[in-house]
C-alpha positions in Angstrom: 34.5 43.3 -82.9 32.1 44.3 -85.3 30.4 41.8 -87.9 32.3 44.0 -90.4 36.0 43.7 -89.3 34.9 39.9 -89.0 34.4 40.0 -92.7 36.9 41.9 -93.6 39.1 39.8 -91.4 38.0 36.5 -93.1 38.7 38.0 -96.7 41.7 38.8 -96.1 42.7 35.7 -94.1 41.5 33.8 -97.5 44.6 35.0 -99.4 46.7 37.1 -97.1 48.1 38.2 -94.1 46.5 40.3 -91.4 47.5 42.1 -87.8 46.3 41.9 -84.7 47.3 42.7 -80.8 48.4 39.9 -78.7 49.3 39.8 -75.2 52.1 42.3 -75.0 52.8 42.9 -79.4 51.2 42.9 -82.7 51.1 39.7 -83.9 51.3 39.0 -88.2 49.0 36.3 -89.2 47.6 33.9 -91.9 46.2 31.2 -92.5 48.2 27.7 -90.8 47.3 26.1 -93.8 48.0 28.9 -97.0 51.7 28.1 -97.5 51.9 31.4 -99.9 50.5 33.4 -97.0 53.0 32.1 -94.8 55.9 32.8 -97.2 54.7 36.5 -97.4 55.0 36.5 -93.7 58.5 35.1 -93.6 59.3 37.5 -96.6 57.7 40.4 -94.6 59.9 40.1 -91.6 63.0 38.5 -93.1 62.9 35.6 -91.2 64.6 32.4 -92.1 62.1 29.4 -92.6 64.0 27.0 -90.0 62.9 29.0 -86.8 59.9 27.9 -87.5 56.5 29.9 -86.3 54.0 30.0 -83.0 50.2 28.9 -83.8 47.8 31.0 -81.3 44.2 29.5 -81.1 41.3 30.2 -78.7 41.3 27.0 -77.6 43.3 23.6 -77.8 40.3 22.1 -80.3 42.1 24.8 -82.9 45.4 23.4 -82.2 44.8 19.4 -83.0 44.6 19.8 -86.6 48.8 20.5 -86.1 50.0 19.0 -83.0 50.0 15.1 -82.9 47.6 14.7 -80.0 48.0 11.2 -79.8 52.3 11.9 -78.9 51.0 13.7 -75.7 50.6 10.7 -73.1 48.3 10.3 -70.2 50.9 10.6 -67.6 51.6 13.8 -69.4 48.6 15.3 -70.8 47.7 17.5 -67.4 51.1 19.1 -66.8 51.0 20.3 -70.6 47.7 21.3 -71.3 47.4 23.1 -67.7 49.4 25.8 -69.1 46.5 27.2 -70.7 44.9 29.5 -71.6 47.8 32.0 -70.8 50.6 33.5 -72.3 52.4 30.1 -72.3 53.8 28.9 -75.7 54.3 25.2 -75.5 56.3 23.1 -77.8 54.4 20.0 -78.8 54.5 16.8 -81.4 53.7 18.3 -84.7 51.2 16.1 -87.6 53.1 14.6 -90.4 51.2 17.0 -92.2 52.1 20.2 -90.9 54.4 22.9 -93.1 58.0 22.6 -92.3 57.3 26.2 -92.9 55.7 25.9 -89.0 57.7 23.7 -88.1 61.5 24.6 -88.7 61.4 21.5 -90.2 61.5 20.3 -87.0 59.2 17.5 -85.5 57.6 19.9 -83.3 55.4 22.9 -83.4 55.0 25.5 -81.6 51.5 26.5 -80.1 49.6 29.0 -77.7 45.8 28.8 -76.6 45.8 32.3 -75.3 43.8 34.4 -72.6 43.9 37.7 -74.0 40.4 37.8 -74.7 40.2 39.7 -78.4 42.7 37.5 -79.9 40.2 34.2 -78.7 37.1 36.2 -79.9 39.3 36.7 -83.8 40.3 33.2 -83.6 36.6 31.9 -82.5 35.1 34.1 -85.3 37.5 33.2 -88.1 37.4 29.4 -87.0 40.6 28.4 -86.7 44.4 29.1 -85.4 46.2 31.3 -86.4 50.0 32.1 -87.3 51.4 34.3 -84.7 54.9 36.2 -85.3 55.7 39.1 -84.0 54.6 42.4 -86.3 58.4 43.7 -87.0 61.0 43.0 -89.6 63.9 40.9 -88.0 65.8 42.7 -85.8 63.5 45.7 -85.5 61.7 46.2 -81.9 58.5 44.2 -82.0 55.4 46.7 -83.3 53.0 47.6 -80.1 49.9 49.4 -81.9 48.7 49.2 -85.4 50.1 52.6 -86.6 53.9 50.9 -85.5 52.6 47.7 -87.7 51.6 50.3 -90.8 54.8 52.4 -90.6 57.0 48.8 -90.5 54.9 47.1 -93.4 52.8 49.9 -95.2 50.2 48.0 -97.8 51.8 44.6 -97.3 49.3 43.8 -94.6 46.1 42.6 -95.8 44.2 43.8 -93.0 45.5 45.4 -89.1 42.9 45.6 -85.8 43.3 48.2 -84.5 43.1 47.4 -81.1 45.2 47.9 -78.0 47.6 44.5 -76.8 47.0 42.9 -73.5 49.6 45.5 -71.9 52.6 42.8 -71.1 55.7 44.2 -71.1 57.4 40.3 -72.3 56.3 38.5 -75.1 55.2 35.4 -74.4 57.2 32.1 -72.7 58.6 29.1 -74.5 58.3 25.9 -72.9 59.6 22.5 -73.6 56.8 20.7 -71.5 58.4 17.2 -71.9 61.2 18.1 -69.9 60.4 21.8 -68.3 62.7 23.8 -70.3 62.4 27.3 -70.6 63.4 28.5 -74.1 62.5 31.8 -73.6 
């Protein structure tokens, strides 16, 4: 990724909403902490604000600003945190602080460090997590290369990579680490 689509990347991160491949789909993103950029994302998609929304970071470091690290005991910590990097979302304590826009409301969030290697490198380079939803308006098959994203969402997308996904035919799993469960 060029020092330009880094910069371009980052302004439009400041205010807005950007694509980029994941794993196996286009992923729409902002900003965890810009409540109006998450709203244009829900907006964007038609997606009610209790299912809450997946965090994707480079690394766990990314992900401690919104899950409540200190929930996580010892005699836990290994079995949860093995799961990455990989295409593993886990659902972990949220922060009091955290938007029940992430959240669902719920006292959980849900979180990914991933090991497709171009979304790390964005996240590294922007310094920090980012939202990750799936590029399609609800209902509508998930968008698998940035011309899909641009014929789903036109101008409404602040800035797309163009770059290919990871190739995986599923998105990625859900897992209740706590108690093993496999939500999807």
């Amino acid at each position: 990724m060029s020092a330009l689509d880094i910069e371009s990347a980052r302004s439009a991160l400041l205010n807005g909403v950007i694509a980029y491949p994941t794993e196996a789909v286009f992923g729409l993103g902002c900003d965890p902490r810009n409540v109006e950029a998450i709203r244009k994302i829900l907006t964007l998609k038609d997606r009610p604000e209790d299912k809450g929304l997946i965090l994707i970071a480079a690394d766990y470091s990314q992900l401690t600003p919104y899950v409540k690290d200190s929930a996580i005991g010892q005699d836990k910590r290994f079995s949860v945190l093995s799961h990455w990097p990989g295409p593993v979302t886990l659902i972990l304590p949220a922060r009091d602080t955290v938007s029940p826009l992430l959240t669902g409301g719920r006292d959980t969030i849900a979180v990914r460090v991933t090991a497709y290697e171009p979304v790390r490198e964005l996240c590294r380079k922007l310094g920090t997590a980012l939202v990750s939803t799936s590029a399609n308006p609800s209902g509508k098959e998930p968008a698998r290369t940035a011309s899909e994203v641009s014929d789903y969402f036109g101008d409404n997308i602040d800035w797309v990579w163009d770059e290919e996904t990871g190739g995986a035919e599923q998105p990625s799993k859900i897992i209740d680490p706590f108690n093993n469960t496999v939500l999807r």
